[in-house]
N, C-alpha and C positions, 0 to 999 in steps of 0.2 A: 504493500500500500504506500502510494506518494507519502510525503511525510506532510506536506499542506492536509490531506486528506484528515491525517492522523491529528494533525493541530486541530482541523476542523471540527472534530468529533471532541477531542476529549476542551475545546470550548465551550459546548453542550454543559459537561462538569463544574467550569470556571465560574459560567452565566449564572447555576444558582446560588454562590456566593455572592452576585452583585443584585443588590435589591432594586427591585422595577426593572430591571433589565431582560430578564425570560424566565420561565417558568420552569420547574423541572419536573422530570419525566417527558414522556412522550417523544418524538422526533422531528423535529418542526427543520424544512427544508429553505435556501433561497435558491429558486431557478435562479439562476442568467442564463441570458438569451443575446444574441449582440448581431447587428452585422457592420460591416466594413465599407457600406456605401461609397463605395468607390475607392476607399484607402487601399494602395498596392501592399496591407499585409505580406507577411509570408511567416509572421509567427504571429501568435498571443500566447501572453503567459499572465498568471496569479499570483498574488504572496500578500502576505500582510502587510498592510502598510507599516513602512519603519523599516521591514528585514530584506537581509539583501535578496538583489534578484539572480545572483550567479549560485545561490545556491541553494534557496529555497523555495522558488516558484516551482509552479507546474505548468505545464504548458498545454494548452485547450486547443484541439486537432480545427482549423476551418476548411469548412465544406461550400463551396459554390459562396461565399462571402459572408457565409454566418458559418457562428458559433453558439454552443451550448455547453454548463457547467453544473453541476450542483457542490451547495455548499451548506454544511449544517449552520440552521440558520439560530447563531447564541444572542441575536440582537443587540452586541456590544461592539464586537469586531469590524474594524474597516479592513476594506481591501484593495490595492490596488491592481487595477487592470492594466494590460499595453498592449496594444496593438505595433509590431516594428517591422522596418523593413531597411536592411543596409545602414544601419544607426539611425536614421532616423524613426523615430516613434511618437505617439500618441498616448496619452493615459488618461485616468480617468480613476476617481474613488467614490466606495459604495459601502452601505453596511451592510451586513449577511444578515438580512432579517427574515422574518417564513413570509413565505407571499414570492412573486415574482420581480426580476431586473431585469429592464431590456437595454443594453449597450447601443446607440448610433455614433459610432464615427463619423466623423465628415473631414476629407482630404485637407480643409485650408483653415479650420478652428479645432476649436475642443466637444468634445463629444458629450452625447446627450445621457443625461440617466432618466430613462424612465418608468416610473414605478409610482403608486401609491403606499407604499408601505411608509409608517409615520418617522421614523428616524432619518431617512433618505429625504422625505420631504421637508420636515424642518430645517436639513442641512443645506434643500440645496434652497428657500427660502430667506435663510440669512446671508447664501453669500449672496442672492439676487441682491438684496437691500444692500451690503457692502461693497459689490461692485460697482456701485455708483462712484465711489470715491476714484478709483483708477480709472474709470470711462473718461471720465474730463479729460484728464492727463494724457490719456492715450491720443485722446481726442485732438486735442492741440499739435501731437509731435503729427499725426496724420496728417493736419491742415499744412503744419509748415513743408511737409514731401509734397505735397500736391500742389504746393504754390513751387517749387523748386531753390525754397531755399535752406537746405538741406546743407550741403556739399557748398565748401568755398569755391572760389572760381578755377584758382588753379587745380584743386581735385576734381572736378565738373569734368574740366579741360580734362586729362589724364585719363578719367576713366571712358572719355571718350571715343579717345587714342584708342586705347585699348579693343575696343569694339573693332577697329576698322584695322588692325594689324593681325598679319598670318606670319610673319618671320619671326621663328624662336627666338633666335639673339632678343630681337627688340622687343619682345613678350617680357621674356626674362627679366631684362633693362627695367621695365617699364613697372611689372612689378615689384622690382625693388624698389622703385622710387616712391612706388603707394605705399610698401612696407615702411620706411624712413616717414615719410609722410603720415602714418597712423604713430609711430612712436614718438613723436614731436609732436603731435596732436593738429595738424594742421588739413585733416580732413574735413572737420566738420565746421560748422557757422557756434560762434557765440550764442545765436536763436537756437540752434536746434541741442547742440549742449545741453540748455539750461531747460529745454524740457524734458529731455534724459532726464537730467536729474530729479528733476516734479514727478517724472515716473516713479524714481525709484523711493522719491518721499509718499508718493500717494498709496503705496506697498504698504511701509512703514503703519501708515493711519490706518489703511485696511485692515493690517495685520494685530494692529491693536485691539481696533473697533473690534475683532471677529473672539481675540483674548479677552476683552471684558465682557461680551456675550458668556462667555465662560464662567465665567468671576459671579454673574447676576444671574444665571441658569445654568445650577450644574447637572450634569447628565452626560449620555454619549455624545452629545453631537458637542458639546462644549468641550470634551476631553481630547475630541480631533481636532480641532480647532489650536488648542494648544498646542499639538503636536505640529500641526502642519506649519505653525508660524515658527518651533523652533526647526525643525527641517529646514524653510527657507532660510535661516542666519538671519533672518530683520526680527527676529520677536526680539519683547522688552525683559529681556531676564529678569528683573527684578518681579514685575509682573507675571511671567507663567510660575518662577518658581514661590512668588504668595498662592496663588492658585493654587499649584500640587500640594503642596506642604498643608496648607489652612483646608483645603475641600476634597479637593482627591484621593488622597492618600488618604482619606478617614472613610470617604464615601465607596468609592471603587479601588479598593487596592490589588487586587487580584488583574485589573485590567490590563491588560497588556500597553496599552498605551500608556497608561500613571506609569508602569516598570520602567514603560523604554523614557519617559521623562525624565526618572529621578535619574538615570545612566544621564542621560543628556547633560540634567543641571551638575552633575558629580563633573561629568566633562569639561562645563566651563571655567572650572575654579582648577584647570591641571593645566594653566599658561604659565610664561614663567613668571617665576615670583610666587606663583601657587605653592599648594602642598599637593605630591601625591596622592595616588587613591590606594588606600590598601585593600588587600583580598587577599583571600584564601585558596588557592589551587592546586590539583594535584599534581607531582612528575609523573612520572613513564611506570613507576612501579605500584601509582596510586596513593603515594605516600604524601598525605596536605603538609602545604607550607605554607606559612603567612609571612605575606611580603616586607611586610615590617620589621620579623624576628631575622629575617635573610641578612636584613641590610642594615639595620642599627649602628649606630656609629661610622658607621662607611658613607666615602664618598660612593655615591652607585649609580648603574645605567641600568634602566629597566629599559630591555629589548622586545620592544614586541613584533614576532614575524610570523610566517608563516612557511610552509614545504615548499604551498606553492607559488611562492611570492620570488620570485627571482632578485627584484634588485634588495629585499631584506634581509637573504640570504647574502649577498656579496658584501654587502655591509655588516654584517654580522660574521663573518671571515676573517675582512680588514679587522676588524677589532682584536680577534687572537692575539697578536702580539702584544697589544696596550695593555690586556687583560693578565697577562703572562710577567708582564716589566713591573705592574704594579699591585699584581694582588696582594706581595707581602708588606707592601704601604699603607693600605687601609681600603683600596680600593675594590669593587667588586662588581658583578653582571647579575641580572637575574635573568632570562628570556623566559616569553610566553607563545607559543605558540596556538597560532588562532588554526583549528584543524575543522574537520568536519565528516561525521560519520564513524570516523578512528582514526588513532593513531599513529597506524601503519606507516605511513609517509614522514611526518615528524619522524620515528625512531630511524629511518632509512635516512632523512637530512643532516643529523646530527652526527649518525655514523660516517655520512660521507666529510659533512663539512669539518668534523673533529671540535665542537663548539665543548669548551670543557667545565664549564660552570654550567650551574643550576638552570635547567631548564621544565618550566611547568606547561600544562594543557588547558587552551582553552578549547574544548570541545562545542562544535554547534552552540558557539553565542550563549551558554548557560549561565555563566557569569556576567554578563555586557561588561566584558573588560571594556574592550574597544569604542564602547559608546561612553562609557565611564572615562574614559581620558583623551575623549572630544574628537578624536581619530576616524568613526560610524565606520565608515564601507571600508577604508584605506586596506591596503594589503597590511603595513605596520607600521610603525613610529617608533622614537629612541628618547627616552627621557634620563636626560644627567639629572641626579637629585644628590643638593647636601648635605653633611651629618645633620644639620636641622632641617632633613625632609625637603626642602624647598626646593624646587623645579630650577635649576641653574642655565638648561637648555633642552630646548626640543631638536630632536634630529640632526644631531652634530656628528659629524664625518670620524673619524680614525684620527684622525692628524689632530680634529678641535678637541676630541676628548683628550688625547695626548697632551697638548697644551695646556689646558687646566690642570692636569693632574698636578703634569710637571711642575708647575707654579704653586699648588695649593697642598702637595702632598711630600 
């Protein structure tokens, strides 16, 4: 059985912890139904929203431009859908609630949810009212392209060029001058700039306005809502994490969204200057360690990589040496390896790469190290931390841990 399947069902379990949320016993279903009205598809896949899609979706077979799914419907769960083809893709989010979802895609916007079931409709009710905030904005950088003034004159001119040349040399040439050109910033008009940026403020408000719906109506539809602001990087931290902390975490703790929050807000506070996150993980033999008791008094780099993660690997190589010149200084490594499914590969990395310090498991995200120290999807990250805990660098090479040591140890 798919392991989404498997989530699916034992949500069922989750849901009658969460009050108002669904009922238990019984089997209560969500079709989806979708088609691709013209979108060139050549996949769709599933997963929860939040988790990644390289390893946890399922992927929904399309027939003649539809598709069909079921999914246990816990009434709490978002999910996100994609429609992709050659990188680019389509999505769209829905709750698994009993009752039916019909997906429409459409090739040149965002796709339609439709459905009467009550959590779907409130959600998609508030962004209607919140999308007003970003229509204006959008509204204006559109008037200034269709008046043309968009594009300064000498980028006008250039891209014009461009159009009417077939000789590589002067292709070539010519793109590098628009390259040069975008890094000086001499593409665009002062007008069209400054409504970018009205964009990216009208996000902002959106993304507030949609957090305080939260704050004033807690439930499911307020607890995606938080998530989806901190996903995009514009939520008010201060704001989602009063939210979890004061209402969520009392009301729906079981939720898988409130979970992948508190990783989230654990995340923000591991820049530098922060403290570490600690945890408890097992190694290779099963045997817990907690990160804290590892590395007490030591200067230390918490590695986190992966089998399959090539350049974490290469970087975690380079380190041998530093790790070797200065263990009997005070210095030390912990690695976490993010696996999935088992082991197997981990214990075969390690044997090849010869990695001689402590290395622990994260297995399929059960922990959210990874979400927990702000890193979400990344292959891995490298955190120097000092005998007082504190984050001294994120993702510093062979050579920059070398140099601190050398100075400080």
């Amino acid at each position: 059985m798919n392991r989404l399947r498997i989530l699916a069902s034992a949500a069922m379990m989750v849901a009658a912890l969460l009050p108002g949320m669904a009922q238990q016993g019984g089997r209560k279903v969500c079709v989806v139904t979708g088609e691709l009205n013209g979108f060139p598809a050549s996949l769709v896949n599933i997963v929860r929203y939040g988790e990644d899609h390289r390893f946890y979706s399922d992927t929904i077979p399309i027939r003649d431009g539809r598709f069909s799914y079921e999914l246990e419907a816990d009434g709490s769960t978002i999910y996100d859908l994609t429609a992709s083809k050659d990188g680019r893709g389509l999505f769209v989010h829905f709750f698994a609630e009993e009752g039916a979802v019909h997906i429409k895609f459409h090739p040149d916007s965002v796709a339609d949810v439709i459905t009467s079931t009550p959590l779907n409709t409130e959600k998609r009710r508030v962004e209607t009212a919140t999308d007003t905030i970003t229509g204006n904005a959008f509204a204006r950088r559109e008037a200034i392209e269709a008046a043309g003034r968009d594009l300064t004159e000498p980028a006008r001119r250039l891209f014009e060029l461009r159009k009417s040349i077939n000789d590589r040399d002067s292709i070539k040439a010519i793109e590098a001058e628009m390259r040069r050109m975008f890094d000086e910033g001499r593409v665009y008009t002062p007008e069209y700039e400054a409504a970018e940026k009205a964009i990216g403020e009208a996000f902002r408000r959106q993304f507030e306005a949609r957090c305080r719906y939260a704050v004033e109506h807690p439930g499911p539809v307020g607890l995606y809502f938080l998530q989806e602001a901190a996903a995009s990087e514009l939520a008010d931290t201060a704001l989602v994490r009063r939210a979890v902390e004061e209402v969520y975490v009392k009301k729906y703790p079981a939720a898988y969204a409130t979970r992948w929050l508190q990783g989230w807000l654990a995340g923000c506070n591991t820049g530098v200057g922060g403290r570490y996150f600690d945890f408890t993980a097992p190694d290779l033999s099963g045997t817990d360690h907690t990160l804290s008791a590892e590395i007490k008094g030591k200067v230390a780099l918490i590695d986190l990589w992966g089998s399959w993660c090539g350049s974490c690997r290469w970087h975690s190589k380079a380190l041998i040496p530093v790790y070797n010149k200065y263990r009997d200084r005070g210095f030390t490594i912990v690695g976490v390896a993010r696996e999935f499914h088992d082991s197997r590969a981990m214990k075969k990395a390690i044997e090849r790469d010869g990695y001689p310090w402590l290395n622990l498991l994260e297995l399929d995200d059960r922990l959210g190290i990874w979400t927990k120290y702000g890193v979400g999807n990344a292959g891995g990250a490298r955190f120097l931390v000092g005998r007082d805990g504190r984050i001294l660098a994120i993702n510093p090479d062979a050579a920059q841990v070398e140099a601190f040591l050398e100075k400080e140890l």
